[in-house]
C-alpha positions as CSV (number, residue, x, y, z in Angstrom):
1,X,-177.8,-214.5,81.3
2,X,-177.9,-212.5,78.0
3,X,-181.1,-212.4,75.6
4,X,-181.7,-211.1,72.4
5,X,-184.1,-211.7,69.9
6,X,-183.5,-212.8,66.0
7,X,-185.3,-212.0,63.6
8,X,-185.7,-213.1,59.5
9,X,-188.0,-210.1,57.9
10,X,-189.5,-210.5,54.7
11,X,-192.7,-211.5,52.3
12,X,-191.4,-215.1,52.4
13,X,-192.4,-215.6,56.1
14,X,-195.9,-213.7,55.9
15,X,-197.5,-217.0,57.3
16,X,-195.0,-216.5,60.2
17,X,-193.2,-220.1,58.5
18,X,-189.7,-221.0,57.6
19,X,-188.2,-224.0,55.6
20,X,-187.3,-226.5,58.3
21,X,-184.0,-227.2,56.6
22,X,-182.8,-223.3,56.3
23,X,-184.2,-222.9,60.1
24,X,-182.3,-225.9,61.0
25,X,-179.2,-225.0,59.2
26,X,-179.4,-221.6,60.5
27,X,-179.8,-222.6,64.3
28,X,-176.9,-225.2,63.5
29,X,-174.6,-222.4,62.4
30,X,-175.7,-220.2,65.6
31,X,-175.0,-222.8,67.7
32,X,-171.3,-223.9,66.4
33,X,-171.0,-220.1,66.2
34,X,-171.6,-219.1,69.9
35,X,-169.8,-222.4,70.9
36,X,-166.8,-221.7,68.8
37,X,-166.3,-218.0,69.9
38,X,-167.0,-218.9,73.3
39,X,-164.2,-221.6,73.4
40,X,-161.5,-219.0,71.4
41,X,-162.5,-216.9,74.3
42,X,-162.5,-219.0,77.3
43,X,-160.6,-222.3,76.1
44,X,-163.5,-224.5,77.0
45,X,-167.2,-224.4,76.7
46,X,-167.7,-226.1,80.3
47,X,-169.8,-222.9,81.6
48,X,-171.7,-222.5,78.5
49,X,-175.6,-222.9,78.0
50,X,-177.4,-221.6,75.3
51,X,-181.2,-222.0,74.7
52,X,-183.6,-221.1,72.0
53,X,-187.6,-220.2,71.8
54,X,-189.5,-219.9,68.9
55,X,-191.8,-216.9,67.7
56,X,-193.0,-214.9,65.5
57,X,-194.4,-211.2,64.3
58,X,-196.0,-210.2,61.4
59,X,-194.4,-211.2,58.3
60,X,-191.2,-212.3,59.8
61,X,-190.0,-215.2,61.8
62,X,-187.8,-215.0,65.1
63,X,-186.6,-216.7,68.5
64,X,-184.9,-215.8,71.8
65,X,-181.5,-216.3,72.3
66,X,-180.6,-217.0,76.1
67,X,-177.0,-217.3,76.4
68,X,-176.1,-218.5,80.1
69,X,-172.0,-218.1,81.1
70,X,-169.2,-217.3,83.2
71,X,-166.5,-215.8,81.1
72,X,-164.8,-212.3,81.2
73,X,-165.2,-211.4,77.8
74,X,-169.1,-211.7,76.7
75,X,-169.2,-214.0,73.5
76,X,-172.3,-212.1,71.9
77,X,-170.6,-209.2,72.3
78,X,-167.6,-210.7,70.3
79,X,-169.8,-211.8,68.0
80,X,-171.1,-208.3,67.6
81,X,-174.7,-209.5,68.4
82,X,-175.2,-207.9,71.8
83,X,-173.8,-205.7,74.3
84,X,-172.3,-202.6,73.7
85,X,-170.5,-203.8,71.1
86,X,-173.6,-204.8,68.8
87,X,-172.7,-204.5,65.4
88,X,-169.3,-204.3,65.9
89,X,-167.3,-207.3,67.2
90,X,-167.5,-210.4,64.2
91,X,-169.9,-209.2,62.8
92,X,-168.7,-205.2,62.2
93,X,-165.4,-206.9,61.1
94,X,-166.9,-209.1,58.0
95,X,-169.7,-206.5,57.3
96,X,-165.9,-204.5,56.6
97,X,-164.3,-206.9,54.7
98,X,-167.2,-207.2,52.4
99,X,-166.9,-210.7,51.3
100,X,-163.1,-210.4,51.0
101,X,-160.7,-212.4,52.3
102,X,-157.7,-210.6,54.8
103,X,-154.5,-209.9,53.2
104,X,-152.9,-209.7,56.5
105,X,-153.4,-209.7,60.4
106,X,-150.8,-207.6,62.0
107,X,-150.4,-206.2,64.9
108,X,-151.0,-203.0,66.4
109,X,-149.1,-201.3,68.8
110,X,-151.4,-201.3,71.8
111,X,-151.7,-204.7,71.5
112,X,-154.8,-205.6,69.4
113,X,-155.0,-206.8,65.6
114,X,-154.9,-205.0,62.3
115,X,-157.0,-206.5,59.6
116,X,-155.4,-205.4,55.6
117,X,-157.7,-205.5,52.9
118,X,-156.4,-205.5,49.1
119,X,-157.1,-202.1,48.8
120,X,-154.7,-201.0,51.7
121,X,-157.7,-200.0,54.3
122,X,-157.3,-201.5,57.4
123,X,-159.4,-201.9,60.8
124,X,-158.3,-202.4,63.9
125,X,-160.0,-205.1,66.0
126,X,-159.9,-206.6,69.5
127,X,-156.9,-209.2,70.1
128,X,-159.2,-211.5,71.6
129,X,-161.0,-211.9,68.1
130,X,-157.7,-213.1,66.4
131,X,-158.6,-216.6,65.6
132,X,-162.0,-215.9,65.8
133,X,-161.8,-213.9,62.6
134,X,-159.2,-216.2,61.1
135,X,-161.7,-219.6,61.5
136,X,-163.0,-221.3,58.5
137,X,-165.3,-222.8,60.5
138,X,-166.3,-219.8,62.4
139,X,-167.5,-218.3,58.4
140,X,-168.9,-221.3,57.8
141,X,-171.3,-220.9,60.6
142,X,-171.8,-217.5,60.1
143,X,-173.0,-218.9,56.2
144,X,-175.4,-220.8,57.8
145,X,-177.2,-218.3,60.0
146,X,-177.5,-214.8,58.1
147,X,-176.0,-216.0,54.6
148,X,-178.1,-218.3,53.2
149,X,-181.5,-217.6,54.9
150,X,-180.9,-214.4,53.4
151,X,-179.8,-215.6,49.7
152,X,-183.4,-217.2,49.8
153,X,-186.3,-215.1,47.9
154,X,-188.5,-213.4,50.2
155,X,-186.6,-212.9,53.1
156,X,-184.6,-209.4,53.2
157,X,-183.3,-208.4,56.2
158,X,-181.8,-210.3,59.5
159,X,-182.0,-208.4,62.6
160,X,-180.9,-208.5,66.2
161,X,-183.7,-207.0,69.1
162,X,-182.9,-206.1,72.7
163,X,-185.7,-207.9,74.4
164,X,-188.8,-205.4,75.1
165,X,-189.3,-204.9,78.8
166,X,-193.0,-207.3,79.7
167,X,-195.7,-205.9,78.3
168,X,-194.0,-203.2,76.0
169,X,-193.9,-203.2,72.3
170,X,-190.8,-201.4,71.8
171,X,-187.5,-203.5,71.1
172,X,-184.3,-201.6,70.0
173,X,-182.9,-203.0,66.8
174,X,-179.4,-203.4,67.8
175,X,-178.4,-205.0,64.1
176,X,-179.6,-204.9,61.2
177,X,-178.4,-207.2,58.1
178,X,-179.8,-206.5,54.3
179,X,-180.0,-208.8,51.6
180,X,-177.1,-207.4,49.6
181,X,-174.7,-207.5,52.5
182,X,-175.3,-211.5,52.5
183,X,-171.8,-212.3,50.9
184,X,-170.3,-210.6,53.3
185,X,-171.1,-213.9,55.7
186,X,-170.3,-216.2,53.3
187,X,-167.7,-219.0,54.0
188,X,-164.3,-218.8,53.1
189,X,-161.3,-222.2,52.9
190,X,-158.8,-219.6,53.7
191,X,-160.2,-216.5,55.7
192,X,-156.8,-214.8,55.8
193,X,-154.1,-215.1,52.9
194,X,-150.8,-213.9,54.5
195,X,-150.0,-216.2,57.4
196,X,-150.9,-215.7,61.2
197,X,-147.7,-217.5,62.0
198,X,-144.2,-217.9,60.6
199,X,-143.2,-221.4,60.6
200,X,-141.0,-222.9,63.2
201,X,-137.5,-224.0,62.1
202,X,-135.6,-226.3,64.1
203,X,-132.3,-227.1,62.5
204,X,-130.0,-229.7,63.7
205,X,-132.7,-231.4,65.2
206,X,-132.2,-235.1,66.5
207,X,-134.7,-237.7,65.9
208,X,-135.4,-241.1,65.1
209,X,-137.3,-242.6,62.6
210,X,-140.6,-244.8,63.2
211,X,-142.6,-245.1,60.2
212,X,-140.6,-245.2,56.6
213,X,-142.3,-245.2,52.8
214,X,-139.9,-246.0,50.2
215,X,-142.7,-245.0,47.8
216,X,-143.7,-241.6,48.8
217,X,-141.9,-239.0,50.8
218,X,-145.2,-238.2,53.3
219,X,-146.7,-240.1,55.8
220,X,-143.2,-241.1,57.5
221,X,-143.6,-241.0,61.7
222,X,-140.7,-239.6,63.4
223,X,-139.5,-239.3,67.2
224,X,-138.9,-235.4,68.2
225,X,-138.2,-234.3,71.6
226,X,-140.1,-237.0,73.5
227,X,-142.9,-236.8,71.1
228,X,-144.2,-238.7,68.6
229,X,-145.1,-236.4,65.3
230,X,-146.7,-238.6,62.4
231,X,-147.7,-237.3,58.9
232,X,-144.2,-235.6,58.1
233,X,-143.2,-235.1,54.8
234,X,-139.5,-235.5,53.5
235,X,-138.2,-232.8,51.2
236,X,-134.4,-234.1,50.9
237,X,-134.7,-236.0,47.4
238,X,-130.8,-237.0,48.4
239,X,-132.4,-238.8,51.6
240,X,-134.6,-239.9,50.0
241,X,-132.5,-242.0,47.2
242,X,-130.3,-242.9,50.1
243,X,-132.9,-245.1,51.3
244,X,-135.0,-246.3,48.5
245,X,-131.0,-247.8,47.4
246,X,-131.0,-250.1,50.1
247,X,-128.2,-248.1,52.5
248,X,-131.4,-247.2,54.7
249,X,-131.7,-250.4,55.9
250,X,-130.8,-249.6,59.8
251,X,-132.6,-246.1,59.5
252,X,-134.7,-247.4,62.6
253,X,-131.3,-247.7,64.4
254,X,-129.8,-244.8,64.3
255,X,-130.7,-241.2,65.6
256,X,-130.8,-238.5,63.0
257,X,-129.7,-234.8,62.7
258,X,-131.9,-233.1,60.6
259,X,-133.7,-229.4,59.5
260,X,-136.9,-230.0,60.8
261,X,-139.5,-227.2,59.7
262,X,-143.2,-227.1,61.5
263,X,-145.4,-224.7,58.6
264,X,-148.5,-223.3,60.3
265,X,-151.5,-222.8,58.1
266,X,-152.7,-220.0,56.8
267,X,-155.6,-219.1,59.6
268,X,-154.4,-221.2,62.5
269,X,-152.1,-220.4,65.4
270,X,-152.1,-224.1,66.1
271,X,-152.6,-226.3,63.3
272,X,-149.1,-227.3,61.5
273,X,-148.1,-229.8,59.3
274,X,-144.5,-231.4,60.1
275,X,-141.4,-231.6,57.2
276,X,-137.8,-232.7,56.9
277,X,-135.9,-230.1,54.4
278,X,-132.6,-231.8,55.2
279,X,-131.1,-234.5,56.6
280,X,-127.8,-234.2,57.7
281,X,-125.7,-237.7,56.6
């Protein structure tokens, strides 16, 4: 099991209070956060448990984080909120990117990934925290915990404590979070720019048709290597004609040799939306 302690400083919590919504919002984003991370990781989040126990010091508000798996790779410590790697992991890579999104993730020699910023800097960061850094989601959570709690007046600073040992009043500060580095955290549609993946082109691809729309050229269902793909769009305008005319009237018939494209999104390795650039009559 790993603990830490977090911690919301500032003249706003004096009375050792927080707004229930921004504390629940915040403990919402924690939670998707460690679950997220810990499923990137691991693939599943079978092993994980994760409690929370309120607290509090003067002027500032806080709770223990127990964080109970069975995984190789630690997920606070990819999160950058314990370990060793405190500070660094997530957490060191956004605090880098200062609110920006990536202009690229390549990859670097050894193995691991290469964040490109605008300005031509890059930063080398683990493999393991590809997607991870490439998740909406994953920024949206981080929003919720350190972002907004800190865009509200009064509270300055979000920290991370080791623990003291019982009885001692001594906790290391293993990160510390100001005010003005709050947009760093905040949420972003499109994390990186450039693609993760290039898109998959299978040409001369045989399929059948399922699902047709004379009126639009998306939504059509198609049959693809013993799977059944809906959602795909149809970008041959010729096709297209050829069966809003009438001459498409067996297209459920016959089997179909096409150029059959799968376009990843921008931050996803898995996510894809489906299209037909040409069918081959």
């Amino acid at each position: 099991m790993e603990s830490i302690v977090l911690r919301f400083d500032g003249e706003a919590l004096n009375d050792h209070s927080m707004d229930l919504k921004l504390l629940a919002d915040s403990l919402a984003g924690l939670e998707s956060l460690i679950t997220e991370v810990h499923e990137h990781l691991n693939g599943s989040t079978d092993d994980l448990k994760v409690q929370v126990q309120g607290g509090f010091e003067e002027g500032s508000f806080e709770f223990l984080l127990n964080v109970i798996e069975t995984a190789e790779i630690s997920t606070l410590a990819a999160i950058g909120l314990g370990g060793t790697f405190a500070g660094g992991g997530l957490i060191g890579a956004l605090k880098w990117l200062g609110g920006e999104p990536i202009e690229k993730i390549a990859r670097h020699k050894d193995g691991d990934c290469i964040l490109k910023k605008k300005d031509g800097n890059d930063l080398v960061v683990s493999s393991h925290l590809k997607e991870a850094i490439a998740s909406p989601s994953i920024r949206t959570a981080f929003k919720k915990l350190i972002q907004r709690p800190l865009n509200k007046e009064g509270i300055d600073v979000f920290e991370v404590l080791k623990p003291g040992a019982s009885g001692s009043e001594q906790r290391e500060v293993l990160v510390e979070i100001e005010k003005r580095e709050a947009s760093s955290f905040r949420a972003q549609s499109e994390p990186v720019k450039e693609k993760i993946k290039e898109d998959d082109v299978y040409d001369n691809a045989r399929i059948t048709f399922l699902t047709v729309h004379k009126d639009k050229p998306s939504g059509w269902r198609i049959h693809y290597d013993d799977t059944e793909i809906s959602g795909v769009k149809i970008q041959d305008d010729s096709f297209i004609r050829h069966v809003q005319s009438g001459a498409g009237e067996a297209i459920f018939d016959d089997a179909y040799r096409v150029k059959l494209v799968a376009k990843y999104k921008n931050n996803s390795l898995t996510e894809k939306s489906w299209h037909i650039e040409k069918v081959y009559l």
